[in-house]
C-alpha positions in Angstrom: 18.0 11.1 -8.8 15.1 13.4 -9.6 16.7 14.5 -13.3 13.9 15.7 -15.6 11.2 13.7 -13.6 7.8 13.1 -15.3 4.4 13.1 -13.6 1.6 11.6 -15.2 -1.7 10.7 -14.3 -3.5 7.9 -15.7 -7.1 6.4 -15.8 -7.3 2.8 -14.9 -11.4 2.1 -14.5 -14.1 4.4 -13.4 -17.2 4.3 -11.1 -20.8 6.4 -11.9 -18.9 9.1 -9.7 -15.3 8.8 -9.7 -12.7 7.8 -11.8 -10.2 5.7 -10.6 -6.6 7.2 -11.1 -3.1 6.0 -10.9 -0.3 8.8 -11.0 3.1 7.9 -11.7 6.4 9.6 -10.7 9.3 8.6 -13.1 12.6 9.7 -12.7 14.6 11.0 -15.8 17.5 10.8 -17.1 20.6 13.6 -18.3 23.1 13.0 -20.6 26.5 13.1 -17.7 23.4 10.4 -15.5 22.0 7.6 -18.4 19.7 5.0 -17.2 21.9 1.9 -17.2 19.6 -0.2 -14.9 15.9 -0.9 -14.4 14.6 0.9 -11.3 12.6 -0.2 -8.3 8.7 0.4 -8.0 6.7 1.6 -5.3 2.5 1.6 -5.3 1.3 4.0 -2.9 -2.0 3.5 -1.1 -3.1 7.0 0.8 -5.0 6.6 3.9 -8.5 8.5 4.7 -10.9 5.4 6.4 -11.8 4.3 3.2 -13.7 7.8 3.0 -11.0 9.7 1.0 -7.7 9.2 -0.4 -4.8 11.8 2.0 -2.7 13.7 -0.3 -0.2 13.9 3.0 0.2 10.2 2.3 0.3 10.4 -1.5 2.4 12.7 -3.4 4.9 13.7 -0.3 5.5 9.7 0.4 5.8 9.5 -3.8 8.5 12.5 -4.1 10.4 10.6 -1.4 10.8 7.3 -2.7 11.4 9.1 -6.1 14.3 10.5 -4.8 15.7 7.6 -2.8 15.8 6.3 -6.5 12.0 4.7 -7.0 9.8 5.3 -9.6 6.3 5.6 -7.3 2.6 5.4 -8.2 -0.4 6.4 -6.3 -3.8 4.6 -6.9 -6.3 7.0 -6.5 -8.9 4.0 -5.4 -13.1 4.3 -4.9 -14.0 5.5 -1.4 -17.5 6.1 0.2 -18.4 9.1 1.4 -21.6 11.7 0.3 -20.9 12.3 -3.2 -19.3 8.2 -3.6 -21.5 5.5 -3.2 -17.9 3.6 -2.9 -17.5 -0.2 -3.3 -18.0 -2.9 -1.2 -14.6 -5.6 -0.3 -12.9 -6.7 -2.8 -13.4 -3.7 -4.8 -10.4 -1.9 -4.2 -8.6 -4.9 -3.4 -9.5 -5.6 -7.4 -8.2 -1.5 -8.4 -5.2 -2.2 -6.6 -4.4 -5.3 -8.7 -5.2 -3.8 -12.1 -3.0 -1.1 -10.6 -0.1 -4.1 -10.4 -0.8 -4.9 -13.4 -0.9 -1.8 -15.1 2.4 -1.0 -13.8 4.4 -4.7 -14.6 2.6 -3.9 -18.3 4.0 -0.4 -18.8 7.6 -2.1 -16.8 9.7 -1.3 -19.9 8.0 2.2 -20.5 8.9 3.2 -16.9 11.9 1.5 -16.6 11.2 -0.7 -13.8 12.1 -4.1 -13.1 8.9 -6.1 -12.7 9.9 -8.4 -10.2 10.6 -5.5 -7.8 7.2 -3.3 -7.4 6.7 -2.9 -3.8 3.0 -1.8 -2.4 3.3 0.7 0.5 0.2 1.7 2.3 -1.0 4.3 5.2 -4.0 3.5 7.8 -7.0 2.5 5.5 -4.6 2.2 2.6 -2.3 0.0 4.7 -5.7 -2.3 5.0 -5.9 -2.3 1.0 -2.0 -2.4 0.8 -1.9 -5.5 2.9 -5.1 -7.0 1.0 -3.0 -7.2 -1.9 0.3 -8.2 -0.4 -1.9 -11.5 1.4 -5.0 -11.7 -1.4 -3.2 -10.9 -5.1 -3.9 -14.7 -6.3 -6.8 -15.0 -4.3 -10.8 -15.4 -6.7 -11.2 -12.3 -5.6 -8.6 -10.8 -7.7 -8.4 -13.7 -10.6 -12.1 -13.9 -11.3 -12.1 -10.3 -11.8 -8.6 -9.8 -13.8 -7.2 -11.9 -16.8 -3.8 -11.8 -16.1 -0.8 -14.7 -15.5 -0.6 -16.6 -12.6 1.0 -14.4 -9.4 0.7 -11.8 -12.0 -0.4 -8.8 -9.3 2.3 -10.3 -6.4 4.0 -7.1 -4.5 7.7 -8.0 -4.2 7.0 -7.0 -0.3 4.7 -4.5 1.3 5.5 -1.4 3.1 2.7 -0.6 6.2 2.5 2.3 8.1 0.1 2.4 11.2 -2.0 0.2 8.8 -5.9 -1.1 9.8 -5.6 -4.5 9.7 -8.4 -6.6 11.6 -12.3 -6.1 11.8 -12.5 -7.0 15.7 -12.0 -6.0 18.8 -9.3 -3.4 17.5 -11.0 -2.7 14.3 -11.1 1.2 12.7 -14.9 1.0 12.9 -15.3 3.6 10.0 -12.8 1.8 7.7 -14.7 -1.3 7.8 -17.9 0.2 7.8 -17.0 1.9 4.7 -15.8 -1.2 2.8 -18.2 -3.4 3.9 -21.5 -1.3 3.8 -24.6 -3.0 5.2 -22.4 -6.2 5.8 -21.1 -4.8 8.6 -22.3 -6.6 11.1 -22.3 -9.8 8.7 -19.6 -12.1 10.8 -18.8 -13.7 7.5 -18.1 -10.8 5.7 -16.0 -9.5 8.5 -13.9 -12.2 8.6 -13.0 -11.8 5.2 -11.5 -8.1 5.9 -9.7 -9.0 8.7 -6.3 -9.8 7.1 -4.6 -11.4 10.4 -7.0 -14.1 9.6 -5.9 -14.2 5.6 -2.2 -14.9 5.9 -1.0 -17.7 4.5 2.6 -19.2 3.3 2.2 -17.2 0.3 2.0 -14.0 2.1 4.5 -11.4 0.6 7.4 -10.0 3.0 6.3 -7.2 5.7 8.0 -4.0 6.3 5.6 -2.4 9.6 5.4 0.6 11.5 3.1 1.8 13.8 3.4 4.2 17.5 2.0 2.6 20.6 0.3 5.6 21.6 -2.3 5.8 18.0 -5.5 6.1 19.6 -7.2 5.6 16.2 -5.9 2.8 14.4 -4.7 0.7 17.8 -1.0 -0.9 17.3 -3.0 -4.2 18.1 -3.3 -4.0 14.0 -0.1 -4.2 13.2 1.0 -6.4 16.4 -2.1 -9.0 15.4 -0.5 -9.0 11.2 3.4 -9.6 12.8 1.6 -12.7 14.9 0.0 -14.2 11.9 3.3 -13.4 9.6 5.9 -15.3 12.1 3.5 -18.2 12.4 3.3 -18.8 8.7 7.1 -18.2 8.9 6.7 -14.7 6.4 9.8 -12.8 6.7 8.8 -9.1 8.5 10.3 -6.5 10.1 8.4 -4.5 12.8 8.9 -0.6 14.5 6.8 0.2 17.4 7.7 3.7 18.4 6.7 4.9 21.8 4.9 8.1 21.4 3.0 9.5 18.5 -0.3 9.6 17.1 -1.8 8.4 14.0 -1.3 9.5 10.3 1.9 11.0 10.4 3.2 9.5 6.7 6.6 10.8 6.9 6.6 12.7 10.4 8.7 15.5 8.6 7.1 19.3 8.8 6.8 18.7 4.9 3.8 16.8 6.3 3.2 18.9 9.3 4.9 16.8 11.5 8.4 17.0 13.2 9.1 13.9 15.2 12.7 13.2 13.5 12.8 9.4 15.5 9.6 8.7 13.8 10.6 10.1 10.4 13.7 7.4 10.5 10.9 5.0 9.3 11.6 5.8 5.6 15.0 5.4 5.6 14.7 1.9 7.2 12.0 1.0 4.8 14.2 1.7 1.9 17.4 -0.3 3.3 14.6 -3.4 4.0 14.0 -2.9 0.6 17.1 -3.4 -0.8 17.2 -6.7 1.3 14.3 -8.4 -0.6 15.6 -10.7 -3.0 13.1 -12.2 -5.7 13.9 -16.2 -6.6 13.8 -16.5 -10.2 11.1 -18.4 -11.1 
């Protein structure tokens, strides 16, 4: 599946400090293995607290789904730190949606099927992952964007150990970072804590997380399955039992070797293949 890929990095807006990148993994093609079907599509979200993008939970995750038979993308999106002033909520909730849309744009370029681009994020970027998977048609996103109607709709998301709420189990630093000096605001915390921000149009869950993360608590993703079943959102949930936080594919690739863990990818793909899109 990884015939001739292509790896190319593009520029989708830019801050005073940073531009804001999206680079894309695309498989190619031989001449004994044509392309007789539009592929899947993954956006990746990296983790880092909203401080700094992971590359052990960008390109490694993107080189696996791009060999499970995904083309993959990986938003590079504004953090805050000493050389970024950052952005406050929605900003990268809005980079993530011009990343959709990039993507659905370019769908015959890559050779995607635009009703199948999947978000995937890790820890912080599980937060901005699931802020697009709950928020895509939200003001936030269509005062911001021209674009059709459902236009930046994941098909599903894919969330591993993901921040999720801005209370009692909150990632202080995540929030801190996205919220700057509304972070004690109980208004603009409220609208970061995604448990509170699921509705019926919520877009199918895929959730992993290990009971003993000491940094993002499993609360998140236990308080996100709670407000999925009541709004009757299809999910599926894995708690494992031992294991930290931030281990993207729990594979030595990653410096990690905790093979039970590392099943999560394969079980994410095969809930991926389950999703079925109605046509509209």
């Amino acid at each position: 599946m990884l015939i001739h890929p292509s790896i190319e990095v593009f520029k989708l807006t830019e801050t005073s400090v940073k531009e804001i990148t999206l680079t894309a993994y695309i498989a190619g093609t031989a001449e004994d293995m044509p392309f007789n079907y539009k592929r899947k599509a993954v956006l990746i979200c990296p983790g880092g607290a909203y401080s700094f993008c992971s590359n052990r939970e960008a390109e490694p995750i993107a080189t696996c789904f791009l060999a499970a038979g995904y083309n993959a993308f990986v938003l590079d999106y504004s953090v805050k730190n000493r050389e970024n002033p950052g952005k406050k909520f929605p900003g990268q909730l809005i980079e993530a949606a011009l990343a959709m849309k990039f993507i659905k744009d370019n769908a015959d370029k890559f050779n995607i099927d635009p009703n199948y681009v999947f978000v995937s994020g890790y820890s912080a970027g599980g937060h901005l992952a699931a802020s697009l998977g709950i928020l895509y048609n939200s003001k936030y996103v269509t005062d911001a964007i021209d674009m059709p109607e459902n236009y930046a709709r994941p098909a599903g998301m894919v969330l591993a150990y993901p921040v999720i709420t801005s209370g009692e189990y909150a990632h202080r630093g995540s929030i801190n970072n996205i919220l700057h000096d509304e972070s004690e605001d109980a208004a603009a915390l409220d609208k970061v804590s995604l448990e509170k921000c699921v509705d019926e149009n919520t877009v199918p869950a895929f959730i992993w997380h290990t009971r003993e993360d000491t940094t993002v608590p499993v609360e998140n993703s236990i308080m996100l399955s709670a407000a999925l079943a009541k709004n009757n959102i299809p999910f599926e949930m894995h708690i494992y039992p031992y294991g930290g936080h931030g281990l993207s594919l729990a594979t030595p690739v990653v410096g990690y070797n905790r093979p039970a863990i590392a099943q999560w990818f394969n079980d994410a793909t095969r809930w991926i293949e389950s999703i079925k899109i109605k046509a509209e």
